[in-house]
C-alpha positions as CSV (number, residue, x, y, z in Angstrom):
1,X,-10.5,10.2,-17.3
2,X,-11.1,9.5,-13.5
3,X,-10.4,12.5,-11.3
4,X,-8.7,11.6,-8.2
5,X,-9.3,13.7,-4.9
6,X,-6.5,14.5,-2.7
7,X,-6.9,12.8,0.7
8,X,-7.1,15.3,3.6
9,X,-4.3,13.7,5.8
10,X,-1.4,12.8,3.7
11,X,-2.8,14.3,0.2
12,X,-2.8,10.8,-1.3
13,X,-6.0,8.7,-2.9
14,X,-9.0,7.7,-0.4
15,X,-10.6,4.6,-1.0
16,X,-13.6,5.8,-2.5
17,X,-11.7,7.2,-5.6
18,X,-9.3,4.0,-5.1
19,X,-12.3,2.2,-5.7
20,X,-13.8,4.1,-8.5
21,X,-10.5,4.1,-10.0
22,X,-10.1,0.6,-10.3
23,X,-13.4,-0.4,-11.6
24,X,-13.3,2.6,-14.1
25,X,-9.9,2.1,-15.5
26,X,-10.3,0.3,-18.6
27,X,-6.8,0.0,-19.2
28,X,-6.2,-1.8,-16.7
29,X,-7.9,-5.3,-18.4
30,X,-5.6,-4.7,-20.9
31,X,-2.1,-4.9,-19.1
32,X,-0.6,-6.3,-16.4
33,X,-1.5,-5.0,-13.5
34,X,-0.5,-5.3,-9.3
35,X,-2.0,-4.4,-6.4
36,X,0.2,-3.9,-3.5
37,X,-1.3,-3.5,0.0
38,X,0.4,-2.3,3.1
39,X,-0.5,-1.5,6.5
40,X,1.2,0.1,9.9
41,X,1.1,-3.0,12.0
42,X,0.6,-2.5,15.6
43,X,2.5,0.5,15.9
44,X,-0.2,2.5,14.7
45,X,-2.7,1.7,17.5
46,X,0.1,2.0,20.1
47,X,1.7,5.8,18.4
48,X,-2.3,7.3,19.1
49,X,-2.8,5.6,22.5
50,X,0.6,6.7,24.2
51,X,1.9,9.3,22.2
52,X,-1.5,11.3,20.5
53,X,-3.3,11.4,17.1
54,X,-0.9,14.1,16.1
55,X,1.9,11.4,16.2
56,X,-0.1,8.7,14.6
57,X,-0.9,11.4,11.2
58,X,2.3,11.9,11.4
59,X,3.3,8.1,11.0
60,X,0.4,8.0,8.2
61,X,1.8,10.7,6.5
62,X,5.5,9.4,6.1
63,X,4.1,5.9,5.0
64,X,2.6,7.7,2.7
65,X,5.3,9.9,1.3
66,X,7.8,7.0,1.4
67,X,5.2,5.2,-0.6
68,X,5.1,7.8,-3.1
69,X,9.0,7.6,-3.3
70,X,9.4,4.3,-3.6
71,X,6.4,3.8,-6.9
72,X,6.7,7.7,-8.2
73,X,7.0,5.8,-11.4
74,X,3.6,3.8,-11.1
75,X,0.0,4.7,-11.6
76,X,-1.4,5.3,-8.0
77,X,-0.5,5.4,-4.3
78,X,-3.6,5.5,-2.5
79,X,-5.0,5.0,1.5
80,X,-7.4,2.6,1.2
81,X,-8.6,3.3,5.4
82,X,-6.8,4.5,8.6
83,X,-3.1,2.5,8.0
84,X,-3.8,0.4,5.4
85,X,-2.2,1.7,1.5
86,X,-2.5,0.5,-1.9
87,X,0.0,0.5,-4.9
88,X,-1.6,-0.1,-8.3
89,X,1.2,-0.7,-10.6
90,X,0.7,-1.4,-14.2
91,X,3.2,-2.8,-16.1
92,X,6.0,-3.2,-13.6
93,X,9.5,-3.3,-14.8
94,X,10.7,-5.0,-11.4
95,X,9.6,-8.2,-9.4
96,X,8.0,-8.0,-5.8
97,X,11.0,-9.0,-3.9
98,X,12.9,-5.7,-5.5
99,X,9.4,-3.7,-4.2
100,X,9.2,-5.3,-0.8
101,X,13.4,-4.5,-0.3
102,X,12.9,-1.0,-1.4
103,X,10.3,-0.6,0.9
104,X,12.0,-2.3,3.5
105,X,14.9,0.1,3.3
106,X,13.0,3.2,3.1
107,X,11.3,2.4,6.3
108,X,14.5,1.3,8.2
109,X,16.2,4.4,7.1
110,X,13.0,6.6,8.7
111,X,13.4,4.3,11.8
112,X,17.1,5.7,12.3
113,X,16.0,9.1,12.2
114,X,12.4,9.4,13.7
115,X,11.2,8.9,17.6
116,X,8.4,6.9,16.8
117,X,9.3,3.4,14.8
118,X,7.9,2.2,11.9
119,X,6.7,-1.3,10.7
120,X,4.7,-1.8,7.8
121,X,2.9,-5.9,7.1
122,X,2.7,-6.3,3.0
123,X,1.4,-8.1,0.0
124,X,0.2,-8.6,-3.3
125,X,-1.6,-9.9,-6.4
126,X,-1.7,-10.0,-9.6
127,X,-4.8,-9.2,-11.7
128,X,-4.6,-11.9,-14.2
129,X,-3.8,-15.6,-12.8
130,X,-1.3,-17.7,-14.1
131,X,-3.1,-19.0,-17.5
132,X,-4.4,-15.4,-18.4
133,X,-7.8,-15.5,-16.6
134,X,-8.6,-11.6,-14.9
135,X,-9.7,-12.0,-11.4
136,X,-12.7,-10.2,-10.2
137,X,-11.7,-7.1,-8.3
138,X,-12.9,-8.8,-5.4
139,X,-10.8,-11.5,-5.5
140,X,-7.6,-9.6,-6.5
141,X,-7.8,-7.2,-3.5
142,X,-9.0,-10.3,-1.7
143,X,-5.6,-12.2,-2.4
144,X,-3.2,-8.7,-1.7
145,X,-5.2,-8.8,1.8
146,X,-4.3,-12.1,2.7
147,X,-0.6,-11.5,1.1
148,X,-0.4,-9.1,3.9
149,X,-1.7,-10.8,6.5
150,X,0.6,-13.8,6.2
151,X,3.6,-10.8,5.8
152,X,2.3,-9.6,9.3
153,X,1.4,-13.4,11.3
154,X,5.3,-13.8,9.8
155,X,6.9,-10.9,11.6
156,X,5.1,-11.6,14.8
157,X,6.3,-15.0,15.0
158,X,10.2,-14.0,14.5
């Protein structure tokens, strides 16, 4: 069984576990299996310049716990570096528009109610490809990473 370390900002996964994780779990061959990235766009950057670090942990830490909210039914909920997250779900009984929304919503409902505003860039893969084939881990967080950064060139362009 692969122990997972509590991260020291916002007591979810670090990547080094994350990584460990993912190459340990056996199970994970066996079933279907997601990997959903997400990242604070700019507003990261732009919270420490002009309003402090504190401010900026704080936005990392309530990505983080909305994350947790959103897939406390999954397997992990990890950082995977300063604003960038992962979601490993296994099995998932909904499709990624119904995740995106959710996590949509849970961010504009913490925009109402905070002083700092939120925007989080996503995407995602799956492990196996469309005729059954597993993808190396390289390529499956390869493909989430490029998910997201189309989901972030998108939102600038609006």
């Amino acid at each position: 069984e692969t122990k997972l370390k509590p991260d020291y900002i916002q007591k979810i996964t670090d990547l080094g576990i994350t990584e460990v994780y993912i190459k340990e779990e056996e199970q994970v061959r066996s079933q279907e299996v997601v990997l959903l990235k997400s990242e604070l766009e700019n507003t990261f950057k732009e919270l420490n310049d002009n309003l402090g670090h504190s401010v900026g942990d704080i936005a990392i830490k309530d990505t983080a716990n909305k994350l947790q909210v959103i897939f406390a039914n999954y397997d992990l909920v990890a950082r995977f570096g300063g604003d960038e997250f992962c979601v490993i779900l296994k099995n998932p009984t909904i499709d990624e528009q119904e995740w995106y929304a959710s996590l949509e919503r849970e961010i504009q409902l913490y925009n109402r109610n905070s002083r700092s505003l939120l925007s989080v860039a996503k995407g995602g893969s799956y492990l196996r490809e469309r005729d059954g084939k597993i993808k190396t881990i390289s390529d499956w967080k390869y493909q989430a990473d490029q998910e997201m950064y189309e989901d972030k060139s998108r939102k600038r362009r609006k």
